[in-house]
N, C-alpha and C positions, 0 to 999 in steps of 0.2 A: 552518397557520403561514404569516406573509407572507415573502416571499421576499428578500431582499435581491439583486437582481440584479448581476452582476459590470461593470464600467467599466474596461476594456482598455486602456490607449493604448499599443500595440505599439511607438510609436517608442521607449519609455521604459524598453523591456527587452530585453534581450540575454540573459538569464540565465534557463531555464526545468527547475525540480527537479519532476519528479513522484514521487508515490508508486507503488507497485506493486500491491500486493493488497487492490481496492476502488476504486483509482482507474483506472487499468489495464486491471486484470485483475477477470471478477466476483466477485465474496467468495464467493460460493455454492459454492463449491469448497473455499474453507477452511472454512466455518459448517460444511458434510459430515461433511467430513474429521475433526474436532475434537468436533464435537458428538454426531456419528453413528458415523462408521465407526469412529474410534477405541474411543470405548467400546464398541461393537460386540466386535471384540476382544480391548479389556480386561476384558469381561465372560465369553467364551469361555477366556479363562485363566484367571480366577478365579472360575469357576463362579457365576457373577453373572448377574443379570435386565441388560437393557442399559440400562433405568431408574434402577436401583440405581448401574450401574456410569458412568451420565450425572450422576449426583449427587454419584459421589466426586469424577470428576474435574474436574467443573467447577469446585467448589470452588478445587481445588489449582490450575486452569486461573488463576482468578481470583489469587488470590494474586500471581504472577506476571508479569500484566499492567502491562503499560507499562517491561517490565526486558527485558535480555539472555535472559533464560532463558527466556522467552514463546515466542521463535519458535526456539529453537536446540533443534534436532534430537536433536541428541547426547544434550542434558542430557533430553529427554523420552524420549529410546531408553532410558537407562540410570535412569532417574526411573519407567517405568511396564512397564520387561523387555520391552518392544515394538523391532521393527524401526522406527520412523517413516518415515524415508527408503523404504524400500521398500514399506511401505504407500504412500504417496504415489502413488507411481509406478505403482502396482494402479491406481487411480482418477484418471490426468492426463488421461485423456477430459473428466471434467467442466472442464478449467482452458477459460476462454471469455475471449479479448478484450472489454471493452466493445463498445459501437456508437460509431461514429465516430472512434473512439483513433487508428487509423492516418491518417487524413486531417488531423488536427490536427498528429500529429507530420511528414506530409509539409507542410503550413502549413506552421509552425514552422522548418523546415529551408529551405523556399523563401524564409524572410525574414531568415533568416541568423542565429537565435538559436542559441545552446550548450543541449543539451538534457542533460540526467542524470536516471538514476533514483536516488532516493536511498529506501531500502528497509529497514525493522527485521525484513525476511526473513531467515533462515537462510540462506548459502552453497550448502548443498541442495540447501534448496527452490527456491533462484532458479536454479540448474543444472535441474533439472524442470521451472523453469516457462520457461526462457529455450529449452530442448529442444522443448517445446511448441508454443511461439508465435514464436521466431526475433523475439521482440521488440527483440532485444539490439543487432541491425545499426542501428536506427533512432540510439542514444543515445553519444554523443563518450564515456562513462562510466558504470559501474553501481558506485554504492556499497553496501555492506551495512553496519547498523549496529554489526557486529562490527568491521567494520574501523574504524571511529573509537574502538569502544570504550564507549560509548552508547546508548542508545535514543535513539529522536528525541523523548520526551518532556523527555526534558532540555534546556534550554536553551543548556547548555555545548555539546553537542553537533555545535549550527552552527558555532560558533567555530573545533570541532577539525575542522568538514570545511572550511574554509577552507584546511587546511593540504593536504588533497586536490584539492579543486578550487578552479580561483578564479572566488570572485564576488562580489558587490560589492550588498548589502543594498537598498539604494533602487532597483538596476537589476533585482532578479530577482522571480522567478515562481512560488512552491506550489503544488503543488494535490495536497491529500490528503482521505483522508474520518473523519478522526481532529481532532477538536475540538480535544483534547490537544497534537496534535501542530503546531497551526497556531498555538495558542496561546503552547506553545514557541518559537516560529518570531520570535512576534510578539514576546514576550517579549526574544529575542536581537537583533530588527531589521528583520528580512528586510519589503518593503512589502507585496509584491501575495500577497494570500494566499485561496484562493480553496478551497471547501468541497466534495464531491464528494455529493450528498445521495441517493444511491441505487447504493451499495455492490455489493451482493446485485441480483440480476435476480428475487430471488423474497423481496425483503422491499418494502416500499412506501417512496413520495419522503419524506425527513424532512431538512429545509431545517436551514438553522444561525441562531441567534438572533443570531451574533455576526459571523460572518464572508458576503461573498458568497458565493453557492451558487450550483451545476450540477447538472445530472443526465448531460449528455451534452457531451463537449469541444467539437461545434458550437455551442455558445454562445460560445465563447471566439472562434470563426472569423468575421470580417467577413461579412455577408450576400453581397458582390459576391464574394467569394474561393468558395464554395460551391458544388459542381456542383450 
């Protein structure tokens, strides 16, 4: 697929929202976790094959997606009689930084932009993964989509984070690896929306037909700016 590549003009943004899990941080941690270890021992409780037990729950996985209940802990702890949160925490060895996350975000901070994560993580999970990676010192703010109230597949969404942080639609910055969620974005207003095309470190690049794409934040970074 041809790539639509991203066109930057940093004078013209002040304002930079990332996502967390895929843009961030590598998915390969949650595909695991969800796909594997879970059923894993949701299949040991229920005397289940972990094939059988990868069939029910993706199903029910799917349902859910693009809602509240997707990534909230809670409701999967008491949804499938599992610790979640503490499974998590069994397996935070896999949680891995991208490659070059931290040098974008010290960009970013050298040229004076407001950086936030804005995240439809669980509470949690972001307490796990911010324990992890101490990624949290980098960002003026960490949103979770609890605390709006929303998933970021909604459009309403941006409005109400308006009332959390302030930003200003034509001056800010996305970058997530969720079609839906940029979609959203675009939907609401927001300009520079930017596609993240290689999530997983152990799925291959798949570019976006619609918005411009990355695989790695030094595209975002001026060649002269780059050690």
């Amino acid at each position: 697929m041809e790539k639509i590549n991203p066109v930057v003009d940093w004078s013209t943004i002040d304002t930079v929202l990332l996502d967390m899990d895929g843009t961030l941080l590598d998915r390969h941690f949650d595909d695991y976790f969800w796909h594997q270890y879970v059923p894993e021992h949701f299949g040991l409780k229920h005397d289940l094959d972990t094939a059988e037990a990868q069939e029910r729950l993706l199903a029910r996985f799917k349902q859910q997606q693009g809602t509240l209940s997707w990534t909230d802990l809670d409701y999967w702890s008491d949804e499938l009689g599992l610790d979640i949160p503490a499974l998590k925490s069994r397996v935070e060895a896999l949680i891995r930084i991208h490659p070059y996350v931290i040098d974008y975000l010290k960009y970013c901070r050298g040229i004076g932009k407001r950086l936030y994560i804005v995240t439809n993580a669980h509470s949690k999970t972001l307490e796990i993964k911010m324990r992890k990676t101490a990624l949290g010192e980098n960002f003026d703010r960490i949103v979770c989509a609890e605390e709006v109230g929303l998933a970021k597949e909604d459009p309403r969404f941006w409005q109400r984070l308006k009332k959390i942080i302030p930003y200003d639609d034509m001056n800010t910055l996305l970058a997530d690896d969720n079609e839906a969620v940029l979609a959203s974005a675009q939907k609401h207003g927001i300009k520079h929306l930017i596609y993240v095309a290689r999530p997983s470190s152990k799925l291959p690049i798949f570019y976006s037909k619609r918005f411009p794409s990355i695989v790695y934040f030094n595209e975002l970074v001026p060649a002269r700016q780059q050690a």
